[in-house]
Every structure is written in C-alpha cells, then in structure tokens.
Steps between C-alpha positions, in 0.01 A plus 500: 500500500561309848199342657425460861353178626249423800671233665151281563374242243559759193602281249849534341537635153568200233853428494527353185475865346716759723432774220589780793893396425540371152708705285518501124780495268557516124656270192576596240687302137724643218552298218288211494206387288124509557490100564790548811310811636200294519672216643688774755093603597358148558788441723447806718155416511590158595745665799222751637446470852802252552778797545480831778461742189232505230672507173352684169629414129537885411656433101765695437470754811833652556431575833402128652703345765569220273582445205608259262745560202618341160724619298688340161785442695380303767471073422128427464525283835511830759367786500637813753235569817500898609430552866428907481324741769657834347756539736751185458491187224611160489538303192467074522525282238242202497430246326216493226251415431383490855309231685263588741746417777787722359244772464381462855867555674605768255170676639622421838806604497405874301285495807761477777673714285277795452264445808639696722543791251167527357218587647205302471195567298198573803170337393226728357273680787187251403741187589600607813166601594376174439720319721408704816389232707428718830393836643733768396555864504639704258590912491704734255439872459175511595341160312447293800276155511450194692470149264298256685538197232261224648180784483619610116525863672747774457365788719672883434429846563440557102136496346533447137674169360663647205648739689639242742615265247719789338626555830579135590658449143773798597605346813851383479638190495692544824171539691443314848293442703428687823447375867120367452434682855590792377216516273215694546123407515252499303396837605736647254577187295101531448481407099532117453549348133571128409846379474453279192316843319790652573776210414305477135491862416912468576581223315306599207706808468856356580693369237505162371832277587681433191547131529062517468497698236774228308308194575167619325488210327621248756275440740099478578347698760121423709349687764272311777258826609408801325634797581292777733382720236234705663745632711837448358634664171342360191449585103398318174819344478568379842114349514577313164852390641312378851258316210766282393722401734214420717379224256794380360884499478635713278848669453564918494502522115169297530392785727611739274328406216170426690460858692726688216689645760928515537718222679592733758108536603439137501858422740356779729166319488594195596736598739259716679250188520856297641527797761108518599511081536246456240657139456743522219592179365770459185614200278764486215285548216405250241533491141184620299354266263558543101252658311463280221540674179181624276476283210603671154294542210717175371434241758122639529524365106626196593287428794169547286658248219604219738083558667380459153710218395393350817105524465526420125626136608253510773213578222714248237414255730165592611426474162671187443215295762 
C-alpha cells in the first residue's frame, strides 16, 4: 500500500522498521539433530533485522529457499547449502557447524541470489495501516475512504463497521493510494470510524507470523495503556489478556495459560496493542524459580525425630538446673 505524504512538518515514518519493503524467506535442515536445529534458530534470531530479508526456520519444508543438507557421505565438517525458488537451484558446500558470521554471508549471498526472483512477502493490511503517517486517499471498486492518522479517523461512505472491515480485509495487496485531491468530501464520505478500531479488529483476525508463534517461550511481553474496550473489539479472553500484561511481564504461553485461550490469539493480541501504540515493551525472559519439592512421608518422619531429639535435650537440661 503506497502512502502519500504532506510535505509540511508531518513527521517521517520510523526508519529503523521499513516493514512496507521487507520480504521474507524460508530455511529449512535435513539431517541434523534437535541440539543443531536449535542452535540453527538462536542464530537466526540472533541475525533478525541485520540482513534485507526476514528469515524463518521452517524444519524440514521442502519448499524453503534454503536449505541445509547432511547426508552419510558428506565429512561431518560441511554440510551442502540449497539456494531454491522453484524455478532454478544452486548447491554450495559450507562449512559446519556454522558461526554466526558464516551464517550471516551464506544468508547474504542466497539473498543476492534469489532477490531478484522472489517476490517479497507485503506486510499484513493492519501494519501498513499503522505506518500512515499523513492524509491519504484510497479507492477500489466502490470501497473508497480518506485516513486522516493524527485525528484517529478513517471517514467512508459505509455505515456498519463489520461490514467495512470485511471489505478492507479483501483489498489486495497491490492497492495504492489515490491522488488525495481526488477525494471526495465528507458529504459522501459522511460515516467516520476510528483508525485504531479499525487497525485492532484487522490484526486480530490476520494470521500470526511464524517466527511469534516459535518463540512462545522466549521472550516477555508488557503493555503501557489499556486497550479501548468500550469501543474497540473485546471478550473474556482479551479483557483477561489486557489484565496481565498490563501488570506484569509475562511471555505468550503465560498468556495462554492465564486467559485459556490459543497462541495464535495471544500473538494477534499483542500485536494489535503494538499496532494501536498501546506501549509494548519486551525483554528476553528470565528463568522461573524452582519449586522446591513437597516433602515425602520419609523426611516428614525424620523432621519430627530430629524436633524431638532436639527439645528432649532442651528439657534434659532444663531439668538438669
């Protein structure tokens, strides 16, 4: 979705995050034990954000852009890399086990191998909505609205939400935007609704990325404000879910547990509160504390006898004065 931008003091979107480009690709591992495919997911964790393409451990997907082999043939020192995007391949060998830095230009290079093949994976509708920083006008068959971002207003010619969410969630990705003086006025854009409202009701239906959905366990999750609920879309789960991470840090099986709801629910929550700016804050999560064992019916035995022994020498010598 392209954005037009008033030229006046608008400010510019955050360029630490251009999700309107990023593309996403795929790797995959045949071969290789659970320790090595954990090790292969801490280091593409440890790689996000420092390469042009997002990269997903996908198992053994046959159809990933990358993917690394072992066979009984090959010396336990290099392992073959697979550069696929259906049409051609390209086999590497490289050596293994892979520090970070190995890992980094073998990414690279599948990159400016497969780049300019594959197409990149557009953002979900609720991103790029949320990084409209300016007026802008928007029309396909008949769905046409105005986003004015700084007033939280979408104005459109359609007067029931759940009707215009439907409509905005079939929009396709190619969409862009129109001349913004081309739009017309409020005359017959007459129904106005509120841009976060809208942004949450998205997100909470889109699916959740898969790298979120992997790190469950991995990271701890807080949210500063909580969210609209007289006017956006609520229910007992998402009001238990605003409960927590409103108080505390907690991680998305945490989240499960607490509003008995799926991982997929609690991703979309979260990343709806991300998308609405509801201050979300995260932190590598810490480990829990032990809970110390109950005491069996032995060492209860043994407890009592050493508490006896000890007040019948207290008495001994109480006696013994």
């Amino acid at each position: 979705m392209e954005v037009i931008r008033d030229e006046g003091n608008q400010p510019s979107p955050p360029k630490e995050a251009p999700l309107m480009s990023i593309g996403t690709f795929r790797v995959a591992c045949r071969g290789f034990g659970e320790h090595e495919q954990r090790l292969l997911q801490q280091q593409l964790k440890m790689l996000r954000g420092r390469t042009e393409m997002e990269w997903h451990y996908v198992g053994d997907d046959r159809t990933a852009e990358l993917t690394l082999l072992r066979d009984e043939n090959q010396p336990a020192s290099s392992v073959v890399a697979v550069f696929k995007d259906g049409r051609f391949t390209m086999r590497h060998s490289v050596e293994w086990p892979l520090r970070i830095f190995g890992l980094y230009d073998l990414l690279t290079d599948c990159e400016r191998d497969l780049a300019q093949h594959t197409p990149a994976t557009v953002p979900a509708l609720s991103i790029r909505l949320s990084k409209i920083v300016s007026a802008t006008y928007y029309d396909h068959e008949g769905l046409s609205f105005v986003i004015l971002p700084h007033e939280d207003s979408l104005y459109c010619d359609i007067d029931d939400f759940e009707t215009l969410v439907e409509r905005m969630a079939a929009l396709p990705e190619e969409l862009t935007a129109a001349p913004l003086n081309s739009a017309p006025g409020k005359q017959t854009l007459q129904h106005a609704y509120s841009l976060k409202r809208i942004i949450w009701a998205l997100c909470l239906a889109e699916p959740a990325p898969i790298d979120q959905l992997e790190g469950a366990e991995a990271t701890e999750y807080r949210i500063a404000a909580w969210p609209d609920y007289g006017e956006w879309k609520s229910s007992p789960a998402l009001l238990r879910l605003a409960a927590l991470y409103s108080r505390q840090y907690a991680t998305v099986a945490e989240g499960v547990e607490f509003a008995r709801t799926s991982t997929e629910d609690v991703v979309a929550f979260l990343n709806a509160c991300e998308r609405c700016a509801l201050g979300v804050s995260a932190r590598n999560g810490r480990p829990k504390p032990a809970i110390p064992a109950r005491p069996t019916e032995k060492n209860q035995e043994g407890l009592l006898l050493r508490l006896r022994k000890r007040l019948g020498m207290a008495f001994g010598k109480s006696n013994q004065t």
